[in-house]
Backbone as a printed PyTorch tensor [residue, N CA C, xyz], in Angstrom:
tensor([[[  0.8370,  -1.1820,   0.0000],
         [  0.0000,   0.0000,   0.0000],
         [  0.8810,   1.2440,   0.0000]],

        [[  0.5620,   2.3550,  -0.5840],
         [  1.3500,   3.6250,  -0.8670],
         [  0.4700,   4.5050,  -0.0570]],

        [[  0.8370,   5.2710,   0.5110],
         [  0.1830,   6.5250,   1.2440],
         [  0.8160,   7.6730,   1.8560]],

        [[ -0.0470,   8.7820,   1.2490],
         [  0.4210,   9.8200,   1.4300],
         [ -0.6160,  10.6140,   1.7170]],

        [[  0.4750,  11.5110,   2.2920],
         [  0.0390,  12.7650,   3.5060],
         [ -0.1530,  14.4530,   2.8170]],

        [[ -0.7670,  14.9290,   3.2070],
         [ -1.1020,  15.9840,   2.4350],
         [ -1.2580,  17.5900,   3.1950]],

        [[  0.1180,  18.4640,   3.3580],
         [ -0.4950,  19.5430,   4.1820],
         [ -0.7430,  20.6040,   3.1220]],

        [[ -1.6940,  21.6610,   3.6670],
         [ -2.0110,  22.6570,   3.1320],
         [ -3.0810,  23.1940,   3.9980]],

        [[ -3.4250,  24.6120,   3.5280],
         [ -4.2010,  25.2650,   4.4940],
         [ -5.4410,  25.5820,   4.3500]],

        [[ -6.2170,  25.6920,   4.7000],
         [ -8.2730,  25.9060,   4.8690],
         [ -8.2160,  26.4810,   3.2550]],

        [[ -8.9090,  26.1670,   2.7050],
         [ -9.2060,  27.1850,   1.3860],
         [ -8.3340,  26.7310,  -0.0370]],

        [[ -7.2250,  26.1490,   0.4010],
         [ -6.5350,  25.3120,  -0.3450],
         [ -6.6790,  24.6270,  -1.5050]],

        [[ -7.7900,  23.6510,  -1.0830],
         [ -8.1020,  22.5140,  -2.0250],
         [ -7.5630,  21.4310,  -1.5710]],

        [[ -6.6310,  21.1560,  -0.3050],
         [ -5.9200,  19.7750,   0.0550],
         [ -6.4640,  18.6030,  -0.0630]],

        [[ -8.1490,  18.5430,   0.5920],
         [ -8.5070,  17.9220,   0.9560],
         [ -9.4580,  17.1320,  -0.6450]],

        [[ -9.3530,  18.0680,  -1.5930],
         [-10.0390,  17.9190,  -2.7290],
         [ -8.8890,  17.0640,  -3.7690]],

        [[ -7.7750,  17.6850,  -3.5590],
         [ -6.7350,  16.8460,  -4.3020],
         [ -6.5320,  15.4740,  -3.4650]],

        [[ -6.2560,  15.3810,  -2.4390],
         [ -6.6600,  13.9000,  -1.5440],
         [ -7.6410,  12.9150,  -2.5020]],

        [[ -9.0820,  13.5560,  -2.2820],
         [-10.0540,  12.7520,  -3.3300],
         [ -9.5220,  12.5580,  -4.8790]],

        [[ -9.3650,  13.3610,  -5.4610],
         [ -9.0670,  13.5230,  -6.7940],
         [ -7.9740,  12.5810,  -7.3200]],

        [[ -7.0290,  11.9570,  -6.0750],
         [ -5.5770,  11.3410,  -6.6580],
         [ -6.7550,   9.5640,  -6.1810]],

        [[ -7.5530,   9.9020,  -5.0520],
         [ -7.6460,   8.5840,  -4.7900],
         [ -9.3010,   7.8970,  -6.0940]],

        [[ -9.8220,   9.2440,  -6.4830],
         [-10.6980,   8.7330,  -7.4790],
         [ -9.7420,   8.3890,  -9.2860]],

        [[ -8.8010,   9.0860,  -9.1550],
         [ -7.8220,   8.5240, -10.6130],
         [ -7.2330,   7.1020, -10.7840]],

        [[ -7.5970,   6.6920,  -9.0220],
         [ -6.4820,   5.1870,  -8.8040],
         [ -7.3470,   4.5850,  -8.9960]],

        [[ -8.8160,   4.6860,  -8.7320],
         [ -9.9910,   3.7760,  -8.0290],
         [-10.8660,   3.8600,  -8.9240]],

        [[-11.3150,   4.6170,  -9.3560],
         [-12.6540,   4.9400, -10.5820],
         [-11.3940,   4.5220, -12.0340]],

        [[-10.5780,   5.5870, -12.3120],
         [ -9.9740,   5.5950, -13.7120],
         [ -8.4780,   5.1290, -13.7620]],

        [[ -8.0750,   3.8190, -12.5690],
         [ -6.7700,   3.4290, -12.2380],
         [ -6.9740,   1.8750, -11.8660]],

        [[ -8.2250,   1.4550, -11.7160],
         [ -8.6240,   0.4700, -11.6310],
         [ -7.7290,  -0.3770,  -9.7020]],

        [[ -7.0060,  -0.0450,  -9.2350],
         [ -7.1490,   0.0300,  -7.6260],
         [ -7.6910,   0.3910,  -6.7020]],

        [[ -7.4880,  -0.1130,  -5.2510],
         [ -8.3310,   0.5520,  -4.2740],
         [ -7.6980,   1.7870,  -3.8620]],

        [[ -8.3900,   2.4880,  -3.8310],
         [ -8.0740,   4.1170,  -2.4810],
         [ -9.4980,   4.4690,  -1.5590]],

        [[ -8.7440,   5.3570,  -0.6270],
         [ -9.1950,   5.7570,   0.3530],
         [ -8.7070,   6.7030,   0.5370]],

        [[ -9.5330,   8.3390,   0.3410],
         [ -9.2010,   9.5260,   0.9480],
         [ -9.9460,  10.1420,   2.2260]],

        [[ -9.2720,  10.6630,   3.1290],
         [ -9.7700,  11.5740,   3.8260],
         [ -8.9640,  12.7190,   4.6490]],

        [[-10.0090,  13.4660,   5.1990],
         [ -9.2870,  14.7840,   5.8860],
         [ -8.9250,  14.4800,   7.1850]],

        [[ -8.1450,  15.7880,   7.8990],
         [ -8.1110,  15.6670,   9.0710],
         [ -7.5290,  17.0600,   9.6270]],

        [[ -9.1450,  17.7620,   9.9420],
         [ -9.4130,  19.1870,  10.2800],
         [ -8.7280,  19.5560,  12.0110]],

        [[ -8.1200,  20.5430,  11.8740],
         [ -8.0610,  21.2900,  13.1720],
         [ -9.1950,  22.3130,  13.2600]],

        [[ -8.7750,  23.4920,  13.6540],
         [ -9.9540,  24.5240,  13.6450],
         [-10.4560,  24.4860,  12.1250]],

        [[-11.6740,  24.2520,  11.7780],
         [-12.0320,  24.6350,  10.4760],
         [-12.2860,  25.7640,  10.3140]],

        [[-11.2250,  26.7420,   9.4800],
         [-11.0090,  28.3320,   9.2620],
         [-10.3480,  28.3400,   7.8150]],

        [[-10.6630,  28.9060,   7.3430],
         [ -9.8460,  29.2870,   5.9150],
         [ -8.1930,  29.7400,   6.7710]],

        [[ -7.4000,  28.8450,   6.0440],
         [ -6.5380,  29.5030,   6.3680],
         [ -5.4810,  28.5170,   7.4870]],

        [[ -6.3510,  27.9280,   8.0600],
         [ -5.9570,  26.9670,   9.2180],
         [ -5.2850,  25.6840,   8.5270]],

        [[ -3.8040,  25.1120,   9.3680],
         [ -3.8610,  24.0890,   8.5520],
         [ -3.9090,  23.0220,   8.7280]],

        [[ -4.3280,  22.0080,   7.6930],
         [ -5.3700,  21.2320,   7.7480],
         [ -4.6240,  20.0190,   6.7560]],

        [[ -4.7270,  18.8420,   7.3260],
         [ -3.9060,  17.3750,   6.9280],
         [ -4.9840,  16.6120,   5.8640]],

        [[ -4.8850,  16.2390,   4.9590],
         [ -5.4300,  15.1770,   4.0700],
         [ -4.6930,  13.8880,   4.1160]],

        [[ -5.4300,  12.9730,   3.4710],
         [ -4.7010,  11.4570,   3.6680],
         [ -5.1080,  10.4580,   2.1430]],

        [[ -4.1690,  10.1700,   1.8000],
         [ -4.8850,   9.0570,   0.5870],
         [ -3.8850,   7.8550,   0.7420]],

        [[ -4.4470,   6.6240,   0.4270],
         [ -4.4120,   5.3970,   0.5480],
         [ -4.7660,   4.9420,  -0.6670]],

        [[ -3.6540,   3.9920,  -1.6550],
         [ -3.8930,   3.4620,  -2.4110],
         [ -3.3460,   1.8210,  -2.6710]],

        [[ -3.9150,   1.1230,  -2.6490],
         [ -3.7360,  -0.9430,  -3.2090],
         [ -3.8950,  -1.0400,  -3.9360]],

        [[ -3.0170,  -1.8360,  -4.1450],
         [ -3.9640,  -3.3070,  -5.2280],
         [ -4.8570,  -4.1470,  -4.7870]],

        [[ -5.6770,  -3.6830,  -3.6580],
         [ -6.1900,  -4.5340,  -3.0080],
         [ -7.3550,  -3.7430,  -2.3360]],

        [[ -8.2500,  -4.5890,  -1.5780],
         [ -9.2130,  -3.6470,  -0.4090],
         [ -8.2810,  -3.1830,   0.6390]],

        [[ -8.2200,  -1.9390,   0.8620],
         [ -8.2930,  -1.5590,   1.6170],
         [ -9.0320,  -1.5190,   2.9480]],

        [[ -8.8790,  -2.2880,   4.1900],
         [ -9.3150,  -2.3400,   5.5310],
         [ -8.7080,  -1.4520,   6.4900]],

        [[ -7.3930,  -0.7790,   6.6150],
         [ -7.5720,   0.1370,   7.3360],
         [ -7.8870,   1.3880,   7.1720]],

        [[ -8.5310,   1.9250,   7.6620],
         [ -9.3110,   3.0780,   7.4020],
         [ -8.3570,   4.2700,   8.7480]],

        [[ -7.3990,   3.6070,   9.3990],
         [ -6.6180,   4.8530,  10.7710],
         [ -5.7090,   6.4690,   9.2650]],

        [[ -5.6190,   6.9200,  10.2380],
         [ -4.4250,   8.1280,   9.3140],
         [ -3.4120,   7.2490,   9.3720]],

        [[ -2.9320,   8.0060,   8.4780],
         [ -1.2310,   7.6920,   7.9890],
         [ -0.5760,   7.6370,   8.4440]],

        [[  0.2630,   6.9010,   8.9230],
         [  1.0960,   6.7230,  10.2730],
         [  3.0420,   6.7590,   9.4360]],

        [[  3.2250,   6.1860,   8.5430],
         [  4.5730,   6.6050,   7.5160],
         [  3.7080,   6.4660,   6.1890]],

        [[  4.1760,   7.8540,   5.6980],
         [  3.8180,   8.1770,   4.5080],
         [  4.9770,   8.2410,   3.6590]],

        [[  4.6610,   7.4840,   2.3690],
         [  5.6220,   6.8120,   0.9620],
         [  5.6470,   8.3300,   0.4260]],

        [[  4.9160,   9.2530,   0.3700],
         [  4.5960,  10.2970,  -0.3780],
         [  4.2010,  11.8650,   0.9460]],

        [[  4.7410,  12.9330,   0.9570],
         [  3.9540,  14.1520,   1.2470],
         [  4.1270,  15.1440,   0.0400]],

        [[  2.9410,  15.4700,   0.5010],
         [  2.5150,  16.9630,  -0.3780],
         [  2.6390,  18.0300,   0.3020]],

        [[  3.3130,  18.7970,   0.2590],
         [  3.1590,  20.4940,   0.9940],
         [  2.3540,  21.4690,   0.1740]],

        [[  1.8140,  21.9120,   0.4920],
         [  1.0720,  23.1640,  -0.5180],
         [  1.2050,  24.3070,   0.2580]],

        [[  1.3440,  24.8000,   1.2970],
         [  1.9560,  25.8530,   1.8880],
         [  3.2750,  25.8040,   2.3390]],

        [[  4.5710,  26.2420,   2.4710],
         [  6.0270,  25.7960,   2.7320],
         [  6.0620,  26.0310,   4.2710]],

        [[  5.0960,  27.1980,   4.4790],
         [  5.1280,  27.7860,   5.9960],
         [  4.6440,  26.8480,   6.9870]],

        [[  4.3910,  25.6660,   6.1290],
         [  3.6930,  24.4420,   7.2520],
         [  5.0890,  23.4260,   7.5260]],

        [[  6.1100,  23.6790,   6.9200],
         [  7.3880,  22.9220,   7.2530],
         [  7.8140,  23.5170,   8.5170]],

        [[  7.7680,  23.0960,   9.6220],
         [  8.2540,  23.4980,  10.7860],
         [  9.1420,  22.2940,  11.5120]],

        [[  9.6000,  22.7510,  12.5830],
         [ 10.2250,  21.3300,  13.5560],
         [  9.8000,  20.8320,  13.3520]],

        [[  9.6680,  19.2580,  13.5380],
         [  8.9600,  18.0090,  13.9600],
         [  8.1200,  17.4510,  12.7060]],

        [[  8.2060,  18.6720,  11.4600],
         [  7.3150,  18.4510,   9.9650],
         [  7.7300,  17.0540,   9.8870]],

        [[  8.7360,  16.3020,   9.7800],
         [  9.6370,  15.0060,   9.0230],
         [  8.3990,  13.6630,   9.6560]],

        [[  8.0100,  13.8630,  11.1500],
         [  7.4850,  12.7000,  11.9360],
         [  6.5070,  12.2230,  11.0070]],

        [[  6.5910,  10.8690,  10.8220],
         [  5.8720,  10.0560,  10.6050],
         [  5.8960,  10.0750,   8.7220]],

        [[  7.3170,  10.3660,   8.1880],
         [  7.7310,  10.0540,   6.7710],
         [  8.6960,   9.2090,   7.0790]],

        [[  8.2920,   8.3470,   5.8560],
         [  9.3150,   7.0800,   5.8410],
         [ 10.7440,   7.7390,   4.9950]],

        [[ 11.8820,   6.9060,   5.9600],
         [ 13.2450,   7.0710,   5.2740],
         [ 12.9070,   7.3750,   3.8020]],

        [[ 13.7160,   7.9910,   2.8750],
         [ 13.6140,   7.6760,   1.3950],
         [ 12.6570,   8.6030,   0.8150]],

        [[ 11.2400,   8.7710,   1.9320],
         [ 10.3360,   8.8200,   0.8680],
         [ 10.2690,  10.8900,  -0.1710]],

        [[  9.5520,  10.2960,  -0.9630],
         [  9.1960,  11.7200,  -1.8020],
         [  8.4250,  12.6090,  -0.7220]],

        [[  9.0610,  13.8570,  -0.8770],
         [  8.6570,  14.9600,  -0.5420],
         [  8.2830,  16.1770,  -1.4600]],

        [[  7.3030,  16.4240,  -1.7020],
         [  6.9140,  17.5980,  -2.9790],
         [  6.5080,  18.8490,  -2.4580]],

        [[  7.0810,  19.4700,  -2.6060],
         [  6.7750,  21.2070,  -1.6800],
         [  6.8370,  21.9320,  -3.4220]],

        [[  5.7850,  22.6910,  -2.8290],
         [  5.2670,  23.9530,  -2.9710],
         [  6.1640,  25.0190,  -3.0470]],

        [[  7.4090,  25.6670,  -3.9410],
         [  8.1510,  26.2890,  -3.4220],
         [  9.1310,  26.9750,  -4.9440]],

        [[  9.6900,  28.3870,  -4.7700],
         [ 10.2720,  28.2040,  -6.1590],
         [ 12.0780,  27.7920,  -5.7080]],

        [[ 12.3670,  27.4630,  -4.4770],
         [ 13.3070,  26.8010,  -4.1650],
         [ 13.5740,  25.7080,  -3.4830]],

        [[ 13.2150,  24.7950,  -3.6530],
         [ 13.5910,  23.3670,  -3.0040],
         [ 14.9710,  23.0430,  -1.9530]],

        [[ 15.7490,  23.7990,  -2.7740],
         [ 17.2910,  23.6400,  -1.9760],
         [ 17.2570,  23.8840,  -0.9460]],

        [[ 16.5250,  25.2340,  -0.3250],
         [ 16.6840,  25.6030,   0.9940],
         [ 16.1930,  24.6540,   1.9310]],

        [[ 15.6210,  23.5920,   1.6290],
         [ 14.9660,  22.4420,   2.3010],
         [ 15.6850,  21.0940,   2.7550]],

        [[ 17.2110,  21.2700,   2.0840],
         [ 17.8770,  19.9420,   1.4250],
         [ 18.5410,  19.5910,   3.1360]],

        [[ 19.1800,  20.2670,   3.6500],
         [ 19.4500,  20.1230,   5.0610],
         [ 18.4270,  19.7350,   6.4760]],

        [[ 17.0610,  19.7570,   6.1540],
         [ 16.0730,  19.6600,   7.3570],
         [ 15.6320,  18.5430,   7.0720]],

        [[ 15.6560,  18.2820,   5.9100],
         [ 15.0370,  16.7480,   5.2270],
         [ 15.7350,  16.1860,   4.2990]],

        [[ 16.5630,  16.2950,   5.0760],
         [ 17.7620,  15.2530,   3.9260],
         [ 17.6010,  13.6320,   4.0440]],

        [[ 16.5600,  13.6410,   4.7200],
         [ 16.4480,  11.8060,   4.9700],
         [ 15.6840,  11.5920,   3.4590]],

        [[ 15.4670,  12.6730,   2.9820],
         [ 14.2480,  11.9070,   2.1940],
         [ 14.3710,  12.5790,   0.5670]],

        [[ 13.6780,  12.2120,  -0.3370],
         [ 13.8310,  12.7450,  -1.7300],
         [ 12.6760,  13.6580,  -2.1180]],

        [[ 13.4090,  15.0890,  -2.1080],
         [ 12.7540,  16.5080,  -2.3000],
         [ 12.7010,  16.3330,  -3.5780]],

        [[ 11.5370,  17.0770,  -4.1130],
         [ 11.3870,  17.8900,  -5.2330],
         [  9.9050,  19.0040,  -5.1060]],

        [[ 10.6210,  19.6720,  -5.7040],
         [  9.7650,  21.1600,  -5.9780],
         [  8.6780,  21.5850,  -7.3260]],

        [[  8.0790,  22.3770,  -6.4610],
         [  7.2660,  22.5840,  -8.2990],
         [  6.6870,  23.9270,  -8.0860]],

        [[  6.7440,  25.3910,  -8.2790],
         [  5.7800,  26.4210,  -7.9220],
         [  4.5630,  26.2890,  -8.5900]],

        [[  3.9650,  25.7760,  -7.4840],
         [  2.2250,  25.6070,  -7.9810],
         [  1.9940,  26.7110,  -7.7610]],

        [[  2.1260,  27.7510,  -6.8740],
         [  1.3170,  28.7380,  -6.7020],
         [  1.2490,  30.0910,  -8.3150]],

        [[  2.8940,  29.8330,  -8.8220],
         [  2.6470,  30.8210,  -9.8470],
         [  2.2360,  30.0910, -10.9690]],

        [[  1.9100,  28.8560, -11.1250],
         [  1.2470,  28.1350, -12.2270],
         [ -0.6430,  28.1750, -11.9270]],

        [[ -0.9680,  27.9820, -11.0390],
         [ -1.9690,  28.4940, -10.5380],
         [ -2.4810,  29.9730, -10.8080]],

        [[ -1.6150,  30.6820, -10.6480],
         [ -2.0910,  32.0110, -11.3450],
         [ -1.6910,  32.2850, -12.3280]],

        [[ -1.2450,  31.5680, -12.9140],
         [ -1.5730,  31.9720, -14.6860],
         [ -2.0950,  31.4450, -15.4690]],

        [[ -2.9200,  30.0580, -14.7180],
         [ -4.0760,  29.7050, -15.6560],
         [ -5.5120,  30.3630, -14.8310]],

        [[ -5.5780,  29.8450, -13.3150],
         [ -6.6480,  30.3990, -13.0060],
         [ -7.0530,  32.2500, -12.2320]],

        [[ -5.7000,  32.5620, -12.7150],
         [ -5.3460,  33.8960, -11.5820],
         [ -5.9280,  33.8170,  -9.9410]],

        [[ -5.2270,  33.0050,  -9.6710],
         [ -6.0210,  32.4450,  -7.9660],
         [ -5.3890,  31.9420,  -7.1470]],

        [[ -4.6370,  31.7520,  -6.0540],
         [ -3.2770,  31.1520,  -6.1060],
         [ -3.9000,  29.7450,  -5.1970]],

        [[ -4.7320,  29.0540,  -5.9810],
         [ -5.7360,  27.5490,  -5.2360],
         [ -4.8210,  26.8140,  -5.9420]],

        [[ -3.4590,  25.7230,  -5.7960],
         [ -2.5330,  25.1260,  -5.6630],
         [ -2.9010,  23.4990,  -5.9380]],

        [[ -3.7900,  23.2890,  -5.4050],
         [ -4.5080,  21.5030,  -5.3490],
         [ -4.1370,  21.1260,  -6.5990]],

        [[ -4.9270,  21.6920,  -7.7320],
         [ -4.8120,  20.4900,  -8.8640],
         [ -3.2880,  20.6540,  -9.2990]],

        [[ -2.4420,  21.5470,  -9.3860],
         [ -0.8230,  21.7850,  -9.2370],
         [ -0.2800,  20.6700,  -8.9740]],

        [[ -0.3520,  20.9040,  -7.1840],
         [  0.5530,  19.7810,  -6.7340],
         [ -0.4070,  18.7480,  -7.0090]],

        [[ -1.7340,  18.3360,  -6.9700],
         [ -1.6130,  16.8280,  -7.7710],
         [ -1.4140,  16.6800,  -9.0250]],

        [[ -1.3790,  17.1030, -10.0010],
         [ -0.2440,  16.6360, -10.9510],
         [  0.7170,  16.6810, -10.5130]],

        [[  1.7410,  17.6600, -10.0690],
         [  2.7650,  16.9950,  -9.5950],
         [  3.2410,  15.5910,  -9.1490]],

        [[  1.9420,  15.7660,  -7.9630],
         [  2.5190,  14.3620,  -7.5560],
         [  2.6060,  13.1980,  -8.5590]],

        [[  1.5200,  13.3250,  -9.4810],
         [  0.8310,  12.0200, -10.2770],
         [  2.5350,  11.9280, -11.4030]],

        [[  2.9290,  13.0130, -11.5870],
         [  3.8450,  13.1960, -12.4070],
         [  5.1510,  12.4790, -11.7710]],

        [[  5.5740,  12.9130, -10.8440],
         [  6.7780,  12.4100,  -9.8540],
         [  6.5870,  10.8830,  -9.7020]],

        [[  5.4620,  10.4350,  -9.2840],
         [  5.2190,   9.2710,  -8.4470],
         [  4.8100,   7.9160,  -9.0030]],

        [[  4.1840,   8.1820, -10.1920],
         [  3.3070,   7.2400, -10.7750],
         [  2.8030,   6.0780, -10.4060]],

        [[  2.2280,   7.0800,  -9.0370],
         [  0.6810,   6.0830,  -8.6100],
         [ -0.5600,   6.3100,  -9.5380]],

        [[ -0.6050,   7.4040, -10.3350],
         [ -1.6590,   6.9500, -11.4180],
         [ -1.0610,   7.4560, -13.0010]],

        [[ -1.9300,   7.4730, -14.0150],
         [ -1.1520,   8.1800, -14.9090],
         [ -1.9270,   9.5540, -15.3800]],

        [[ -1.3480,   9.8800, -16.3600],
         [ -1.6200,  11.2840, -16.6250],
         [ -3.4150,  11.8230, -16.9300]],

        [[ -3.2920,  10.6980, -17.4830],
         [ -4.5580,  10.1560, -18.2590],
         [ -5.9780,  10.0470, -17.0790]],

        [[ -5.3780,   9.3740, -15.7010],
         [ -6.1320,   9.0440, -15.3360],
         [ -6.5130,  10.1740, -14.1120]],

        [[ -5.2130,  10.9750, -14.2000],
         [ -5.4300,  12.4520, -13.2990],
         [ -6.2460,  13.4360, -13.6300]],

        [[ -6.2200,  13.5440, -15.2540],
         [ -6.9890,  14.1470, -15.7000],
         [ -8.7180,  13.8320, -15.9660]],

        [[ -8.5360,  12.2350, -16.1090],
         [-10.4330,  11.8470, -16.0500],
         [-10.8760,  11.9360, -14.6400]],

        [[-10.0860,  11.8250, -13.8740],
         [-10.6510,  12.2440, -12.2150],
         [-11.4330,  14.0290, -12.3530]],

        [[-10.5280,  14.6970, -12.8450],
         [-10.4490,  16.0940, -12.6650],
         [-12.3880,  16.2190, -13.2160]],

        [[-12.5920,  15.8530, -14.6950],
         [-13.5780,  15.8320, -15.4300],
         [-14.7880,  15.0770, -14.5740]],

        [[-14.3000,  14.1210, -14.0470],
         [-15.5040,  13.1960, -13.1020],
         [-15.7210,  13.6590, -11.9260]],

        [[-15.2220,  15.0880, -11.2780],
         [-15.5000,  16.1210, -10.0700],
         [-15.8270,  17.0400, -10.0560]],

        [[-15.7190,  18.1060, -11.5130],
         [-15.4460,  19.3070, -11.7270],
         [-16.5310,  19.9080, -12.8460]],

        [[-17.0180,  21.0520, -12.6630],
         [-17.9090,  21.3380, -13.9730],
         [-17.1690,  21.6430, -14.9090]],

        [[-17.6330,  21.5030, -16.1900],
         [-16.9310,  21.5920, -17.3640],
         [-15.7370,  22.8910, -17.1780]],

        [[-16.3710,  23.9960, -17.2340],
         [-15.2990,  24.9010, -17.4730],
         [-14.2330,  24.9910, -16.3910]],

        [[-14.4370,  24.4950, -15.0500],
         [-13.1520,  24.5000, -14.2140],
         [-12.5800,  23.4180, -14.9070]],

        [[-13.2410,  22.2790, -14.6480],
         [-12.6110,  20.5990, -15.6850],
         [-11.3550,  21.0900, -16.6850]],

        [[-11.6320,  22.1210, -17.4870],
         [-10.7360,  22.8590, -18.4760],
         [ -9.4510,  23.3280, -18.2490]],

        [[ -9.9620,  24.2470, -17.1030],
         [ -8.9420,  25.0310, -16.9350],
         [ -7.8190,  23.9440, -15.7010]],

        [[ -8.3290,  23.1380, -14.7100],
         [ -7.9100,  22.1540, -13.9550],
         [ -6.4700,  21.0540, -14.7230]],

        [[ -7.4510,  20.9400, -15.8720],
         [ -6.9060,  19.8730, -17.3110],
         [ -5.0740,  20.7380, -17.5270]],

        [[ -5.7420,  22.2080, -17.6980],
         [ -4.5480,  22.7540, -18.2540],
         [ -3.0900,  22.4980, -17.0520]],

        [[ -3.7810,  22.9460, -15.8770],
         [ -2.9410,  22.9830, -14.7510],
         [ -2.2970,  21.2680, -14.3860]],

        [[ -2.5080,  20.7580, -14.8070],
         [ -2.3920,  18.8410, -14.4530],
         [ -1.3520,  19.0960, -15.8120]],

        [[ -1.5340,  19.3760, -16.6390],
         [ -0.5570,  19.1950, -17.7030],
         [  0.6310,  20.2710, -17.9500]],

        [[  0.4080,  20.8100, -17.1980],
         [  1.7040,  21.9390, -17.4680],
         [  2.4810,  21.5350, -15.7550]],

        [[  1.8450,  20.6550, -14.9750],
         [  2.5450,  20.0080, -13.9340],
         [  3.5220,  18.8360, -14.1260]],

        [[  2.7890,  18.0070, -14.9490],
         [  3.7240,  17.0040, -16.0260],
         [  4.5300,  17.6430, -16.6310]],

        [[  4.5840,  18.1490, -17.2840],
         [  5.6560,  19.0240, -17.7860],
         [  7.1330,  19.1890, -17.0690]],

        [[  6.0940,  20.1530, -16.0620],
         [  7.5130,  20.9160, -15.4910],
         [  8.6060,  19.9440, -14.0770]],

        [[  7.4400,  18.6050, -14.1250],
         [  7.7500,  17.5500, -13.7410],
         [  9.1700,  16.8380, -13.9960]],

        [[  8.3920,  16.5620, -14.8630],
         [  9.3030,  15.4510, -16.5020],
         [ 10.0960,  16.5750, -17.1700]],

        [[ 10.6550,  17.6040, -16.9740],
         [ 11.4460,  18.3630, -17.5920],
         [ 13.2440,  18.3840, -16.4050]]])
């Protein structure tokens, strides 16, 4: 089982990209997933943990993530002390950030990479809502699903014209991924 952890803050979308990676595995990836949240104060702004779980199999535990194969950062300001607990040695770390390096010393246990979702985010949707970003990213880095199937998630959640503009942002994440 692969699972990953997801921070970002109230207003975000964290908890929407959570669903979105675990409906690409499960609806259009043909495995099991399991997403969910895990709210502190519910406030825009507050931050706030997502969780996805993906098999080849049923999934029976339903607890949070206890070592995660995968995190997502979508705010950088959520990297603090003690951020590392409960990532496995090795694993991928994807921040939100237009510098990764400055990170390479606090989490050197594990394999960084970067992607600025926030200024790709505003130049398709002028908005700086990050979710569908870093999940392409991730889908791009990780290949727990494929491109294909990130994007029929997006279409099977979204009304057409976000679906569009979502589409664009998932593919210019591959990109800057795979580049």
């Amino acid at each position: 089982m692969k699972e990953i952890r997801w921070h970002g803050r109230g207003g975000q979308g964290g908890f929407t990209a959570s669903r979105l990676l675990g409906i690409a595995a499960s609806v259009h990836g043909g495995k099991h997933a399991l997403a969910f949240p895990s709210f502190g104060p519910e406030r825009r702004g507050a931050p706030v943990l997502a969780f996805t779980k993906i098999d080849e199999t049923k999934i029976h535990d339903r607890s949070e993530v206890q070592e995660s194969d995968f995190v997502v950062v979508m705010d950088e300001t959520l990297i603090v002390p003690g951020f590392e607990k409960g990532i496995k040695p090795g694993a991928c770390v994807l921040i939100n950030t237009q510098d990764v390096s400055q990170y390479a010393e606090q989490l050197k246990d594990f394999e960084l990479k970067g992607i600025d979702a926030t200024s790709l985010a505003m130049e398709v949707l002028g908005r700086p809502i990050t979710n569908t970003a870093m999940y392409g990213a991730l889908a791009a880095a990780s290949g727990l699903v494929s491109k294909e199937a990130a994007i029929a998630s997006i279409h099977t959640e979204m009304k057409p014209k976000l679906a569009q503009l979502n589409e664009q942002i998932v593919e210019k994440a591959f990109e800057l991924m795979n580049n």
